[in-house]
C-alpha positions as protocol buffer text, in pm:
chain_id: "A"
residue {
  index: 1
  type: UNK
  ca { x: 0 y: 0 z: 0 }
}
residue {
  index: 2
  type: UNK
  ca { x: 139 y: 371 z: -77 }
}
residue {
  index: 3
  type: UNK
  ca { x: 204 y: 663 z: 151 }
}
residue {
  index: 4
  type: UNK
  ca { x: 282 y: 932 z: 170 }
}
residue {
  index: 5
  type: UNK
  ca { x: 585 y: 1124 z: 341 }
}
residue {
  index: 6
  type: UNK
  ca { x: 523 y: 1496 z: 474 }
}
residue {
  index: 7
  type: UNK
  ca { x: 820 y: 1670 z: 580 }
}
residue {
  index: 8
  type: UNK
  ca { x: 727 y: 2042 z: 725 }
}
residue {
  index: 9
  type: UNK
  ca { x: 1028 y: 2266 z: 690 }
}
residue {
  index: 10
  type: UNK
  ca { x: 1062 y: 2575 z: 916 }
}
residue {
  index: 11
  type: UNK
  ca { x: 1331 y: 2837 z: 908 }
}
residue {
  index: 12
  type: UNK
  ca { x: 1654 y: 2857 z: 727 }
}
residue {
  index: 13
  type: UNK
  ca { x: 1729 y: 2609 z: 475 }
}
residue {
  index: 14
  type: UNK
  ca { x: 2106 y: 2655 z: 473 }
}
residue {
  index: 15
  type: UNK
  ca { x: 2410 y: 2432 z: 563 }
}
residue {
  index: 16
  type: UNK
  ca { x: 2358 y: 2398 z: 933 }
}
residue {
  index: 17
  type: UNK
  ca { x: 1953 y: 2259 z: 811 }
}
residue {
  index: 18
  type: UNK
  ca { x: 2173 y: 2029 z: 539 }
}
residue {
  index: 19
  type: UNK
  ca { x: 2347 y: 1886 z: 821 }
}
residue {
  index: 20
  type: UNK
  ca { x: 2108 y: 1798 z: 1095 }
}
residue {
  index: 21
  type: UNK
  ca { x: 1810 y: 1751 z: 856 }
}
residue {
  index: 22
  type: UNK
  ca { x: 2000 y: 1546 z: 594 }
}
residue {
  index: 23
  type: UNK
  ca { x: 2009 y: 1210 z: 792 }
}
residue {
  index: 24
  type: UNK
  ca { x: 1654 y: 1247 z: 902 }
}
residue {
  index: 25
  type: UNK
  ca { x: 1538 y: 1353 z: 588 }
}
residue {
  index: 26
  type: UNK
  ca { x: 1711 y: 1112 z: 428 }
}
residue {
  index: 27
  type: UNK
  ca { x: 1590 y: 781 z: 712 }
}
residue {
  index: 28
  type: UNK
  ca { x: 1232 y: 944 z: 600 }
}
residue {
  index: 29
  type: UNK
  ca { x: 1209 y: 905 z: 241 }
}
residue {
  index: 30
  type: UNK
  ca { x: 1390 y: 527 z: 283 }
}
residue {
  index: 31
  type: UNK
  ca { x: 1108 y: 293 z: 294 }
}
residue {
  index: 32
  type: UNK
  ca { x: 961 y: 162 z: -20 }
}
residue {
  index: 33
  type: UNK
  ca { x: 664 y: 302 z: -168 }
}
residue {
  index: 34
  type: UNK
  ca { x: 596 y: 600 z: -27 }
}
residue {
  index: 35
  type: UNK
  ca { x: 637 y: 969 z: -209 }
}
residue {
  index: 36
  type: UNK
  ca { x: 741 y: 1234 z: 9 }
}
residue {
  index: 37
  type: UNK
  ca { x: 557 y: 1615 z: -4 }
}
residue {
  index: 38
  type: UNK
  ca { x: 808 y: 1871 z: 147 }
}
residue {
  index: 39
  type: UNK
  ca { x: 624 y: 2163 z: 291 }
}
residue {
  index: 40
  type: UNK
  ca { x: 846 y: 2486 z: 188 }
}
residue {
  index: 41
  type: UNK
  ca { x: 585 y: 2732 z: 306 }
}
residue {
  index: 42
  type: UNK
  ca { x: 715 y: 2777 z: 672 }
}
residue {
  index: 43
  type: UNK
  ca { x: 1101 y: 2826 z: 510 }
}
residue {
  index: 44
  type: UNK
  ca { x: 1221 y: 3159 z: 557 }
}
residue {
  index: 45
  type: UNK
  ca { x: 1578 y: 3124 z: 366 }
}
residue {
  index: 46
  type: UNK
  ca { x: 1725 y: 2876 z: 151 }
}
residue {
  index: 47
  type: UNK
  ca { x: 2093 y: 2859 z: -33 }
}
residue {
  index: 48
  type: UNK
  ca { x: 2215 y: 2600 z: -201 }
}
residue {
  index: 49
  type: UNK
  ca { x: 2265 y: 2372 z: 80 }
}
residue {
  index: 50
  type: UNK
  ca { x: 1969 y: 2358 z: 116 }
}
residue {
  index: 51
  type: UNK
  ca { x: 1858 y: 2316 z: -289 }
}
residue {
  index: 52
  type: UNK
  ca { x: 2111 y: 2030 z: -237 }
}
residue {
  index: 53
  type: UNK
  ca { x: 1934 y: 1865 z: 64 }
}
residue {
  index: 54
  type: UNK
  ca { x: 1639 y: 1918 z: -181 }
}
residue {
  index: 55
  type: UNK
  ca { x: 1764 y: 1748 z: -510 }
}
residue {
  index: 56
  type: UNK
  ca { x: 1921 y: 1497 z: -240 }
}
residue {
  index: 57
  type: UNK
  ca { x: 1564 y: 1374 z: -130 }
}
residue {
  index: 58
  type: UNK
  ca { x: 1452 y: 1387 z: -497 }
}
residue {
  index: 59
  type: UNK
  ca { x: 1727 y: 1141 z: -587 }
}
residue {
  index: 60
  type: UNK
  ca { x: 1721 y: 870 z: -330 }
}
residue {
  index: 61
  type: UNK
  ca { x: 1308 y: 853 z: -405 }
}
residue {
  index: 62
  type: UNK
  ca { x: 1340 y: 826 z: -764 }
}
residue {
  index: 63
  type: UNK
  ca { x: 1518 y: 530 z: -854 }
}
residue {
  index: 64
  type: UNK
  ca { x: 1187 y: 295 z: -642 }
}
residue {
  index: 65
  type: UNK
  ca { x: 955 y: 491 z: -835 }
}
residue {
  index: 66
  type: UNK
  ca { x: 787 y: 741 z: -553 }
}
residue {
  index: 67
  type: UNK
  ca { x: 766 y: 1096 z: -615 }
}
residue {
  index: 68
  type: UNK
  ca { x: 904 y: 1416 z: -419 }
}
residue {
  index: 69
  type: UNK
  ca { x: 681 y: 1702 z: -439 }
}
residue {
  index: 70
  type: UNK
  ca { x: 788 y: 2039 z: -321 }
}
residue {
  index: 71
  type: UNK
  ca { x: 482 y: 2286 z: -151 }
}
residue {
  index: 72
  type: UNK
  ca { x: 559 y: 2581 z: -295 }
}
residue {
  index: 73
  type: UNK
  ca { x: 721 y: 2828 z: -36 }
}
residue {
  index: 74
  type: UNK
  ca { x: 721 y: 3241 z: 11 }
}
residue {
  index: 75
  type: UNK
  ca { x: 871 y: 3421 z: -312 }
}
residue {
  index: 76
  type: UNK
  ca { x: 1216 y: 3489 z: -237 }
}
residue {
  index: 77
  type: UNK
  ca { x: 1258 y: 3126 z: -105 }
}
residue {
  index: 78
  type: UNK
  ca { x: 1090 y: 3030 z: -476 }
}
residue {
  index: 79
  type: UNK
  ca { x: 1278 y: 3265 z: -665 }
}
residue {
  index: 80
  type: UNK
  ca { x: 1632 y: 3107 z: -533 }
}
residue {
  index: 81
  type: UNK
  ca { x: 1507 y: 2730 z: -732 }
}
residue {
  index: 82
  type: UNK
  ca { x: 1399 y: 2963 z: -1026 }
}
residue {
  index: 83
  type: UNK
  ca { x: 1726 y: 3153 z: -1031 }
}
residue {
  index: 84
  type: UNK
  ca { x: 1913 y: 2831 z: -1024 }
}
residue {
  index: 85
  type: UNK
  ca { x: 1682 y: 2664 z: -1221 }
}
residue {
  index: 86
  type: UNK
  ca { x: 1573 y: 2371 z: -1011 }
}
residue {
  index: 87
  type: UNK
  ca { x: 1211 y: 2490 z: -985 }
}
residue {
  index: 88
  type: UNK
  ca { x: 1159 y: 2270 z: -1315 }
}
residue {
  index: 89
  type: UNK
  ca { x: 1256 y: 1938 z: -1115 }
}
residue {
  index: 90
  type: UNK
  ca { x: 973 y: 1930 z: -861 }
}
residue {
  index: 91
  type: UNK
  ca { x: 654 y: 1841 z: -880 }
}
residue {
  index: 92
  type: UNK
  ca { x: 493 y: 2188 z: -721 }
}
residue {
  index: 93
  type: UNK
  ca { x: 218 y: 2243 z: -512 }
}
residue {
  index: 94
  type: UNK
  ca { x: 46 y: 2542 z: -410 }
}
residue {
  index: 95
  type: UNK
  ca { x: -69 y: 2392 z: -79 }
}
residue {
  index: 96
  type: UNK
  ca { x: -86 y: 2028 z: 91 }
}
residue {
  index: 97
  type: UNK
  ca { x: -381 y: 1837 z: -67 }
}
residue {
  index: 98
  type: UNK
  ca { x: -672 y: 1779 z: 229 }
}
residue {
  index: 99
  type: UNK
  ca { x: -680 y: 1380 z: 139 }
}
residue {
  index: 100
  type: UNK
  ca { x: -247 y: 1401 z: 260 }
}
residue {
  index: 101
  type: UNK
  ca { x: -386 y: 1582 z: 577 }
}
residue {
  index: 102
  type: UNK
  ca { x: -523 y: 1291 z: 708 }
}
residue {
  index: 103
  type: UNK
  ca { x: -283 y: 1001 z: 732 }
}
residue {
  index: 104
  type: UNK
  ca { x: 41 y: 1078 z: 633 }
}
residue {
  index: 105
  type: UNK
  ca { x: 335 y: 1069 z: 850 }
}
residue {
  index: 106
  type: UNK
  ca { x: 514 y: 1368 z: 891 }
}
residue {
  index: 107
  type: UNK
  ca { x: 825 y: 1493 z: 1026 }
}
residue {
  index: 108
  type: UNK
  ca { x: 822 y: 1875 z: 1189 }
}
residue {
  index: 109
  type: UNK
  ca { x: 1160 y: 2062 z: 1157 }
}
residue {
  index: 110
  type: UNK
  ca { x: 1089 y: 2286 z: 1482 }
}
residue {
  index: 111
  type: UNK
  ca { x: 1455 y: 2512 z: 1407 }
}
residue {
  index: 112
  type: UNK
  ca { x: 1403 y: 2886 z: 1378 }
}
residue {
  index: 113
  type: UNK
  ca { x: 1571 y: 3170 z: 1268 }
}
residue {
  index: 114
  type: UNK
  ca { x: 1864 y: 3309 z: 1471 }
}
């Protein structure tokens, strides 16, 4: 049976979010079947460690089929994938679909900005 994944970003997106996110992130999106939906709309920055943790996520779901789709954040967090031109390689969302509300499992990055 497929799942689905949501991971609910808050804060910075940089290097320091790579590096403690990147394992959990990465534990997350192991199991089998299941696409993951990450939730950009709490993200206040993001640089390309964080595009990296992004297309990093993308790639280890890919190759068993599942799906990452990206909830589309605030505009200057959107315009850094557009200016880099990684926007193209998401599925995007403009918010979380209510039937994913429900009974997906989640993960809640509680950091905030310093």
């Amino acid at each position: 049976m497929r799942g689905t994944f949501i991971i609910e970003l808050q804060g910075e997106l940089d290097m320091l979010a790579y590096l403690e996110l990147g394992p959990r992130v990465q534990a997350l999106a192991c199991p089998a079947a299941h696409d993951v939906v990450v939730d950009l709309r709490a993200v206040t920055f993001l640089d390309a460690s964080g595009i990296r943790l992004l297309l990093a996520v993308r790639e280890h779901v890919a190759p068993q089929g599942d799906e990452l789709r990206l909830v589309r954040g605030i505009p200057r967090v959107w315009k850094v994938l557009r200016i880099v031109r990684v926007d193209h390689a998401f599925t995007v969302l403009d918010a979380l679909p209510p039937i994913l509300l429900g009974g997906a499992a989640a993960l809640r990055d509680e950091r905030t900005s310093a």
